[in-house]
Backbone as numpy.savetxt, mean C-alpha at the origin, in Angstrom:
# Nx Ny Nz CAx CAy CAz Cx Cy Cz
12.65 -25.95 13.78 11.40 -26.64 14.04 10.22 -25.66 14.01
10.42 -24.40 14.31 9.58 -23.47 14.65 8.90 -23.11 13.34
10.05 -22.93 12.42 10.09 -22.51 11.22 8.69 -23.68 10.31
9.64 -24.73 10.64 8.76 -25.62 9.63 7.49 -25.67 10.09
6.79 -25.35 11.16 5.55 -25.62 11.98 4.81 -24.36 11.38
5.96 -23.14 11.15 4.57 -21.83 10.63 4.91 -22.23 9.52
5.54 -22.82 8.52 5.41 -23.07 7.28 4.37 -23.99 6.72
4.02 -25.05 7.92 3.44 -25.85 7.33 1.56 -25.26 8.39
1.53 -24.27 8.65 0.25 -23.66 8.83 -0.06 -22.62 8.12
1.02 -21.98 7.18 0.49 -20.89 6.29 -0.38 -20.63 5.93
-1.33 -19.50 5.81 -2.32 -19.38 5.07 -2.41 -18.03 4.58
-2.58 -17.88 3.30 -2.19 -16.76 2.70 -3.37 -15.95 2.91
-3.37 -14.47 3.49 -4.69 -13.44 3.52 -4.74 -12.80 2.33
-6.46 -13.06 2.20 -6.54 -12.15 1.58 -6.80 -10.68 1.96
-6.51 -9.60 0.91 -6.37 -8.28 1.22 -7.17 -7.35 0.40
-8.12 -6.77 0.97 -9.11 -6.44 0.08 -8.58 -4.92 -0.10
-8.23 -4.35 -1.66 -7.14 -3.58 -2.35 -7.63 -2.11 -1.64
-9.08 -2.14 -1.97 -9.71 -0.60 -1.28 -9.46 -0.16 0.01
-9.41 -1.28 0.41 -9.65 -1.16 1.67 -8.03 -0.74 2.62
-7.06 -1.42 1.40 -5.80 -1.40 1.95 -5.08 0.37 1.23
-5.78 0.22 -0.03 -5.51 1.66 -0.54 -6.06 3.09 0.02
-7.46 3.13 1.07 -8.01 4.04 2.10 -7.16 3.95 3.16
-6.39 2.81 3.64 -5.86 2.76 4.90 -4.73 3.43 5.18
-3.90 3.06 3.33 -2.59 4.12 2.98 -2.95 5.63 2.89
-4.58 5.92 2.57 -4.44 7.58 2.24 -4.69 8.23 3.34
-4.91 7.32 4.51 -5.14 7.62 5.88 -3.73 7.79 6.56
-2.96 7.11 6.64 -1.73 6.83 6.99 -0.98 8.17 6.28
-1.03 8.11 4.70 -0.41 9.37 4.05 -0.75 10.75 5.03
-2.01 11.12 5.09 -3.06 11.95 5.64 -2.26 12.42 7.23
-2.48 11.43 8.25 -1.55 11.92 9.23 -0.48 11.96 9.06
0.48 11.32 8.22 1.82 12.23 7.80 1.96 13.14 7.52
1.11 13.91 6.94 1.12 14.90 6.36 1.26 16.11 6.85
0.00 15.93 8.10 -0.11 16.79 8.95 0.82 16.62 10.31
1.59 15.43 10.44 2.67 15.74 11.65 3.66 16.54 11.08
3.75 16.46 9.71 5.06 17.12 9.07 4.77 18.88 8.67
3.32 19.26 8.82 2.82 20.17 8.56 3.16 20.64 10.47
2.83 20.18 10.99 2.73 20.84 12.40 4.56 20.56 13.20
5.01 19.42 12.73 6.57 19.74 12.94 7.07 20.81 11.83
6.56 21.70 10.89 7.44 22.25 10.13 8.04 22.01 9.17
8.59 20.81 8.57 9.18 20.15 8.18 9.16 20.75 6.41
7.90 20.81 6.17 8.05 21.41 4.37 7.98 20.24 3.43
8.52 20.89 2.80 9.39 19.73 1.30 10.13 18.56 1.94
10.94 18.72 2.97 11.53 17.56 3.69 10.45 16.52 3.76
9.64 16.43 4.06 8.43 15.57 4.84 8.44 14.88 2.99
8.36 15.62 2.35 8.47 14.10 0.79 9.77 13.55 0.90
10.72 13.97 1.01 11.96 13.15 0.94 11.64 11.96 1.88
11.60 11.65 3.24 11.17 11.08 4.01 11.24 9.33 3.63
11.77 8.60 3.85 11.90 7.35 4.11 10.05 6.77 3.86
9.62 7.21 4.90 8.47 6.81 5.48 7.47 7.51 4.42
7.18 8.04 4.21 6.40 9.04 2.92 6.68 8.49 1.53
7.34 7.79 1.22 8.05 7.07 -0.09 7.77 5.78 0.53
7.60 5.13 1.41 7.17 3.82 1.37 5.83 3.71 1.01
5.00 4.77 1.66 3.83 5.00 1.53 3.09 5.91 -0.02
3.99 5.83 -0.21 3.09 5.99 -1.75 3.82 5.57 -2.28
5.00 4.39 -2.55 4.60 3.27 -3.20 3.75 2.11 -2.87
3.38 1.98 -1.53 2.60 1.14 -1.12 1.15 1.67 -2.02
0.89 2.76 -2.66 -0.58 3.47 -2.53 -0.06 2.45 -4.25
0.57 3.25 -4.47 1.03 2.56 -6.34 0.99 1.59 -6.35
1.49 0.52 -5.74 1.29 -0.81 -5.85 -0.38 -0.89 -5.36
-0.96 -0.54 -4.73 -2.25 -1.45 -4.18 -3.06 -1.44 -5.64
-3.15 0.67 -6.10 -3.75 1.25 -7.13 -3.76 -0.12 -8.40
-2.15 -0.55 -8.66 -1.58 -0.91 -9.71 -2.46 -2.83 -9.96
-2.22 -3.06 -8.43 -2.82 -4.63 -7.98 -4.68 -4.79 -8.49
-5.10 -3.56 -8.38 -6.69 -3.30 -8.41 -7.09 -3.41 -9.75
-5.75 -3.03 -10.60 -5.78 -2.50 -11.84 -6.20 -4.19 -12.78
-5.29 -4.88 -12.31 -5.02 -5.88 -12.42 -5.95 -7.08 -12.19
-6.54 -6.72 -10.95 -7.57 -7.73 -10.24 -8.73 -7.72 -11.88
-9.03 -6.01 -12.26 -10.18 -5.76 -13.04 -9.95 -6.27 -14.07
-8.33 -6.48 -14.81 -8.35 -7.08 -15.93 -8.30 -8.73 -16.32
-8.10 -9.20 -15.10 -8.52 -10.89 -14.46 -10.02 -11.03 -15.03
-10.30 -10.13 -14.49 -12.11 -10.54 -14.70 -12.42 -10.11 -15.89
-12.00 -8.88 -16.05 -12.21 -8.80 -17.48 -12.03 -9.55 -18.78
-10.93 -9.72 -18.42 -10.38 -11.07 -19.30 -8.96 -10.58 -20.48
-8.84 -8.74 -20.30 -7.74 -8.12 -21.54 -7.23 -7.46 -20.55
-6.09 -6.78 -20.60 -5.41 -5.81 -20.14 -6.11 -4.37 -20.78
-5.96 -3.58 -19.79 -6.83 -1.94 -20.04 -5.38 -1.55 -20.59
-5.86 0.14 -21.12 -4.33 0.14 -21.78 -4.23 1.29 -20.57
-3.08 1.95 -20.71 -2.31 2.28 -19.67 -1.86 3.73 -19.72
């Protein structure tokens, strides 16, 4: 019942790409430096969490890319 009640209030956000792609280089940014001040090195890219986050950065980059060629009306080449 619960289910069908948030299903049937959905509303999809929008996500404004810059804004979500500054938030990741922020997020990257203090990773960077906990892994700089734990020591960590080269480990700190292997990282679970560091690989989510820059594919999250690739996808937003990639989504923006996309938004421009909507409006544009062609695909940019690549």
């Amino acid at each position: 019942m619960l289910e069908q009640e948030l299903e049937s209030n959905f509303q999809p956000v929008k996500i404004d790409l810059k804004e979500y792609a500054l938030a990741l280089e922020h997020i990257e940014s203090l990773f960077n430096r906990l892994c700089c001040q734990k020591k960590l090195g080269e480990q700190c890219k292997d990282c679970a969490l560091m690989s989510a986050v820059v594919a999250l950065k690739e996808f937003a980059k990639n989504e923006e890319v996309r938004a421009v060629e909507r409006n544009l009306g062609f695909n940019l080449p690549r």
